[in-house]
C-alpha positions in Angstrom: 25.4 -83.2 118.3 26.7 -83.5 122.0 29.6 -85.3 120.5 30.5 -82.3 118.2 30.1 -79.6 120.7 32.4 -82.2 123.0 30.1 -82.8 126.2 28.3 -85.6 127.4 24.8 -86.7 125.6 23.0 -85.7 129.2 24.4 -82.2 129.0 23.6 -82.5 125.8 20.0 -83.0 126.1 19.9 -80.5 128.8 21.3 -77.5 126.8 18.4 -78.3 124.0 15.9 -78.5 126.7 17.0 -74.9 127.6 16.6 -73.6 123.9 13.3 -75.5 124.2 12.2 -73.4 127.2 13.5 -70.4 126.1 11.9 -70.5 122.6 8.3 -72.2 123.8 8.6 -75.1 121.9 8.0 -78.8 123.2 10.6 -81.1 120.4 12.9 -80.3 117.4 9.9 -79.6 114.7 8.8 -77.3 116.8 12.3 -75.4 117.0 12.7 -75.7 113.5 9.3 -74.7 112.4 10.0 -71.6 114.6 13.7 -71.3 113.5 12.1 -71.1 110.0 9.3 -69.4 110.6 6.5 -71.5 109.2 
């Protein structure tokens, strides 16, 4: 993903532990879960 969006994996990682925060969810089921909502 980092590749595609052109930044490093770090900032990478650190933008999705931002969407993390901001939706209260811990890993990527969770966001998904939520994204889906199931």
């Amino acid at each position: 993903m980092a590749r595609q969006m052109f930044v490093s994996e770090h900032t990478g990682q650190d933008h999705l532990k931002s969407v993390f925060a901001k939706t209260a969810t811990k890993n990527r089921r969770m966001l998904l879960a939520r994204a889906l909502g199931t």
